[in-house]
C-alpha positions as CSV (number, residue, x, y, z in Angstrom):
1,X,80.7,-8.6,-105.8
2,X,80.7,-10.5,-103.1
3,X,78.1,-11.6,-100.8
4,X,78.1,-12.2,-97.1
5,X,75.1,-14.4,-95.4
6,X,74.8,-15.2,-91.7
7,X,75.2,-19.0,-91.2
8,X,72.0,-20.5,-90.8
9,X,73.5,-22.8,-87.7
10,X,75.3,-20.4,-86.0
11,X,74.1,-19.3,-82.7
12,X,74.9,-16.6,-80.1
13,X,75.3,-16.3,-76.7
14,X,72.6,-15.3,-73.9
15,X,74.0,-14.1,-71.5
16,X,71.2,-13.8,-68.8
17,X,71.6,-16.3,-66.0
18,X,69.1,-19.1,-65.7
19,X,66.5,-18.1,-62.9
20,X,66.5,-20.8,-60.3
21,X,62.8,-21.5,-58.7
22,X,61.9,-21.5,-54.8
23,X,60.6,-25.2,-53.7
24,X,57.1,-22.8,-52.6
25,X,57.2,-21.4,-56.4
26,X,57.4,-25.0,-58.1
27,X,54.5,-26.1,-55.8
28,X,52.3,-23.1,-56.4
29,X,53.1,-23.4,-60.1
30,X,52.2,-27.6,-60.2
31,X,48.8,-26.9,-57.6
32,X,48.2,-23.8,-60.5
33,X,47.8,-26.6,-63.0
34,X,46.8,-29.6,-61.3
35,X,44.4,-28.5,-58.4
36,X,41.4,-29.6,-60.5
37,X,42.9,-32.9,-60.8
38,X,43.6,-32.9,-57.4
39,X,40.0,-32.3,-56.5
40,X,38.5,-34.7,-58.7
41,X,40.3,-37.5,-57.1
42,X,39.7,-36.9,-54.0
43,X,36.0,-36.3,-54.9
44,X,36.3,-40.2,-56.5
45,X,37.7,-42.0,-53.6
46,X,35.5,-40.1,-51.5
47,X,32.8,-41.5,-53.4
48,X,34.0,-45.2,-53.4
49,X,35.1,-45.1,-49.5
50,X,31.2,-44.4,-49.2
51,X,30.2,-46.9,-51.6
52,X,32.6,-49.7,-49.6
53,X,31.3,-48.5,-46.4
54,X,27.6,-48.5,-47.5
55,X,28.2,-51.9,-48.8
56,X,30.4,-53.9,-46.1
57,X,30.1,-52.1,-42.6
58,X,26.5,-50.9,-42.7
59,X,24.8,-52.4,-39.8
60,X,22.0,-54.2,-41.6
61,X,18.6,-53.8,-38.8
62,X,17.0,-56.8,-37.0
63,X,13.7,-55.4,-37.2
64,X,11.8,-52.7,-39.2
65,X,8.6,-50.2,-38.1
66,X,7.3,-48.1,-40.4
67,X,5.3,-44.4,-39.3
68,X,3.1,-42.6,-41.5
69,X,2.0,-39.2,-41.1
70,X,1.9,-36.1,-42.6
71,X,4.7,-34.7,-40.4
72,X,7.7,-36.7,-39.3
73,X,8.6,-37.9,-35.5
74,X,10.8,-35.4,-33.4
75,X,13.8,-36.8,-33.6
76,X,13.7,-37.4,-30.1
77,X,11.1,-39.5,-30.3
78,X,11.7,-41.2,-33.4
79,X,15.4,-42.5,-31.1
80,X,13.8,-42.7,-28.2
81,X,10.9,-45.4,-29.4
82,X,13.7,-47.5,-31.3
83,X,16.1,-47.7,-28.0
84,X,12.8,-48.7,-26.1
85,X,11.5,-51.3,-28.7
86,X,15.3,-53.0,-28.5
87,X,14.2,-54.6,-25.5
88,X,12.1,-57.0,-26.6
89,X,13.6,-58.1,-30.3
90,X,16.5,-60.4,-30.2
91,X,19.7,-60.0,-33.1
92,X,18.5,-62.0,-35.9
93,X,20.8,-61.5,-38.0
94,X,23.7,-62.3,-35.9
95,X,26.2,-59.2,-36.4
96,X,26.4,-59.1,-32.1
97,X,23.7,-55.9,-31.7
98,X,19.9,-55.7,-32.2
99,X,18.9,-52.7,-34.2
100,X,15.2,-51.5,-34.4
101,X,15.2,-49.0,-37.8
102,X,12.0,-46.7,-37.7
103,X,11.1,-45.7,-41.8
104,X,9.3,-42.7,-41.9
105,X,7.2,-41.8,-44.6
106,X,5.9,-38.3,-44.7
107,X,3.0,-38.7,-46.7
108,X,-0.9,-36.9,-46.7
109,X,-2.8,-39.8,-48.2
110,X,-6.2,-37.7,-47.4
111,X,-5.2,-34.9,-49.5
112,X,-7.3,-35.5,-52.2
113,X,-10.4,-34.7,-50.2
114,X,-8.3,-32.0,-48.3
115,X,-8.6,-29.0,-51.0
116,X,-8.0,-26.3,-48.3
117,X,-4.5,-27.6,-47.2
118,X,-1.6,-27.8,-49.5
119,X,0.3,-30.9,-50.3
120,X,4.1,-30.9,-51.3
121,X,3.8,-33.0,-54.8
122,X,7.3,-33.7,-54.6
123,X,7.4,-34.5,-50.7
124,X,3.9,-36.6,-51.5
125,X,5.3,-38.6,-54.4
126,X,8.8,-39.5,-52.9
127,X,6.5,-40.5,-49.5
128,X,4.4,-43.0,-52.0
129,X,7.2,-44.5,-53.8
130,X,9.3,-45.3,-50.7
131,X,6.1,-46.9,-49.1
132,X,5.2,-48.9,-52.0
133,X,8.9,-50.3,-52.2
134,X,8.6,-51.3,-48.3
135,X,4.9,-52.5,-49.0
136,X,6.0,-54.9,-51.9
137,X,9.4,-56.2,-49.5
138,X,9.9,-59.2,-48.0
139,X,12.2,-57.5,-45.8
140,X,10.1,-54.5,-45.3
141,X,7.9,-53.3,-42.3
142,X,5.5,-55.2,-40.5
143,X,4.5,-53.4,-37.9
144,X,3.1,-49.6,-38.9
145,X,2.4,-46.8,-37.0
146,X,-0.4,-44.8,-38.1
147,X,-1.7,-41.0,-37.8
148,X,-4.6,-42.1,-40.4
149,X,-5.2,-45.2,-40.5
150,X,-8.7,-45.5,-42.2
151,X,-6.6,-43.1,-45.5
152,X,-3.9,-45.6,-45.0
153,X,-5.9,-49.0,-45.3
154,X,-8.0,-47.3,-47.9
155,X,-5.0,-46.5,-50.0
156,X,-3.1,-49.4,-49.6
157,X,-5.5,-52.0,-48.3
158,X,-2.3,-53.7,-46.5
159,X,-3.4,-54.2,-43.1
160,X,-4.8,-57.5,-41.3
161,X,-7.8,-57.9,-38.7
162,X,-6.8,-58.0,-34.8
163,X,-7.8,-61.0,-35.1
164,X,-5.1,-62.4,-37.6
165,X,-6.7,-63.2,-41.1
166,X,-6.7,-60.9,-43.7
167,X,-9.4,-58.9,-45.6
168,X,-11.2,-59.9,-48.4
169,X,-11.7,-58.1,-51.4
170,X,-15.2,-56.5,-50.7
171,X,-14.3,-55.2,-47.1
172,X,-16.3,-52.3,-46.4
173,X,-14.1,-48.8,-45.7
174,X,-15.3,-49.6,-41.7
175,X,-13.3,-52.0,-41.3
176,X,-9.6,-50.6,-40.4
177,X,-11.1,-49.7,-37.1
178,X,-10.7,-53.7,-37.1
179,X,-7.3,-53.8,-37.7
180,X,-6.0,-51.6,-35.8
181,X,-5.5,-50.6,-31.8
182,X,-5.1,-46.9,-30.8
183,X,-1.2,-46.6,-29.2
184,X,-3.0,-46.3,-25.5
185,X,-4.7,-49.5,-26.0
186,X,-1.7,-51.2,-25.8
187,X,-0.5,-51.3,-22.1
188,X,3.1,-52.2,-23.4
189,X,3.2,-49.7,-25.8
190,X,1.6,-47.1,-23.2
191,X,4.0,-48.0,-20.6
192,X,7.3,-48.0,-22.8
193,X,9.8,-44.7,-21.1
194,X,10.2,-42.4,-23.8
195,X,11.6,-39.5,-22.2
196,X,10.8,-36.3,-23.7
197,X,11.7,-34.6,-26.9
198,X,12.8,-31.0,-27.9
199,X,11.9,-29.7,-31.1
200,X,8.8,-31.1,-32.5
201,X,10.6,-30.1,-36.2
202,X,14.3,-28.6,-37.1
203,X,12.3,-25.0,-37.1
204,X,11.0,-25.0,-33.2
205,X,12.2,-25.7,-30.0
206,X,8.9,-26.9,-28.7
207,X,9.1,-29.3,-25.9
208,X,6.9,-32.2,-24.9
209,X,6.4,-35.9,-23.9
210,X,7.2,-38.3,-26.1
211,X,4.0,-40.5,-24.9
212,X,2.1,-37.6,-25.6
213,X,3.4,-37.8,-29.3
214,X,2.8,-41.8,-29.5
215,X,-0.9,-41.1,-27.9
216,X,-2.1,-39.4,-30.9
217,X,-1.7,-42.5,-33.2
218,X,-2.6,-46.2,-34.4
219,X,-0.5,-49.3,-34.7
220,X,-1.4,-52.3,-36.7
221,X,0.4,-54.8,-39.2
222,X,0.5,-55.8,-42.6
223,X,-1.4,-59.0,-43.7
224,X,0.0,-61.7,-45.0
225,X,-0.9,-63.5,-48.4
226,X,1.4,-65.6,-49.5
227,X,3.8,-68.3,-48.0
228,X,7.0,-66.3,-48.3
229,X,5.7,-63.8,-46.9
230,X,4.6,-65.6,-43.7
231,X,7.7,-67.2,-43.3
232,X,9.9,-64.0,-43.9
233,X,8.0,-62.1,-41.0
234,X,7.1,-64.9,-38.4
235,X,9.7,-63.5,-36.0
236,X,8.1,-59.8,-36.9
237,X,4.8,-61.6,-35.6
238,X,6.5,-62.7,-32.5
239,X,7.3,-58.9,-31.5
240,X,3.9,-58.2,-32.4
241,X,2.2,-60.3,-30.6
242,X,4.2,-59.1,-26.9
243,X,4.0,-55.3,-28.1
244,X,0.1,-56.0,-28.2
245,X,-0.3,-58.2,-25.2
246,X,-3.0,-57.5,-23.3
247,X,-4.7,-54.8,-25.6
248,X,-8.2,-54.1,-26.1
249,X,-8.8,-52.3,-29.3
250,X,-10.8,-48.7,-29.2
251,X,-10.5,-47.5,-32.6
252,X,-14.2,-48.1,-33.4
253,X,-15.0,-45.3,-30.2
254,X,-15.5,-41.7,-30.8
């Protein structure tokens, strides 16, 4: 008998025709597979175009105040006070502008002894670690301005007398009203135009003076206790000095 196998090369013929693809099919087919791809690089040089910005055009500021409060400045005021304060600083570090950058550090640093109010932990821990990094710069703030001063001296004991020297270590808690001038003592300070401000937060739009804001509060500066810090801030002490011309401090008056 005799036996008859199919050929284990042999082939046959499809006859269908070859579909041919539309340019918009091929697209949507590569985006259907690569889209995530697509995404995470642009996500990546996104990243590194801020990274190069942050690192070679960011406009590095002449001069740095710092506020404390429980509350941050409108924002209005906050802009206002740095345009105003331009006036007298000069551009130190030579880039062709003078910038004034206000830090704000929202912070309750009574609230131990305040058990009826409540206290954001995390909003009161990211306050105290940004405040410690400025307070331990040499390129920090020297000038603060103050809603508490006696909690702030207290906590940080960082302030100087009017007068210029610094405490010593057994300074009784009396003494910030020594170290500091209420914002209306100052008849530059008092006679700076701020404008006004809408929107005393993000949530309101309450309306007001921005002098009446700056009333309310103390300004005084950090003392000094070692040589590199003196020398890193003498210009700082130069602004202080005209901001506080002509003064006469009221703290210590009810």
């Amino acid at each position: 008998m005799a036996w008859v196998t199919k050929d284990s090369q042999e082939t046959y013929e499809n006859n269908e025709p070859v579909r041919e693809y539309t340019k918009s099919e091929k697209a949507g087919n590569w985006w259907h597979y690569n889209k995530w791809y697509v995404v995470a690089v642009i996500v990546l040089v996104c990243i590194v175009a801020s990274i190069v910005k942050e690192t070679f055009f960011r406009t590095e500021p002449d001069y740095q105040i710092a506020y404390v409060g429980k509350q941050e400045l409108p924002v209005d005021t906050g802009e206002a006070l740095t345009a105003a304060l331009q006036a007298y600083c000069d551009d130190r570090n030579g880039d062709g502008q003078v910038l004034v950058q206000l830090n704000q550090y929202t912070l309750d640093l009574n609230s131990s002894t305040n058990s009826g109010e409540e206290v954001d932990a995390y909003m009161q821990m990211a306050g105290v670690t940004k405040l410690s990094a400025d307070l331990s710069s040499t390129e920090g703030s020297y000038i603060f301005i103050l809603e508490d001063p006696e909690s702030f001296e207290s906590y940080t004991s960082a302030l100087r007398y009017l007068d210029g020297t610094v405490p010593e270590e057994n300074a009784t808690p009396t003494d910030w009203q020594n170290m500091v001038y209420r914002w209306t003592d100052c008849p530059v300070l008092a006679g700076l135009d701020l404008g006004t401000y809408t929107g005393y937060t993000l949530m309101d739009d309450q309306t007001g003076s921005n002098q009446d804001v700056m009333s309310n509060l103390y300004i005084g500066c950090r003392g000094v206790w070692s040589d590199s810090f003196q020398e890193a801030y003498a210009e700082d002490e130069t602004l202080w000095q005209t901001l506080t011309a002509g003064a006469v401090s009221t703290a210590g008056q009810n």
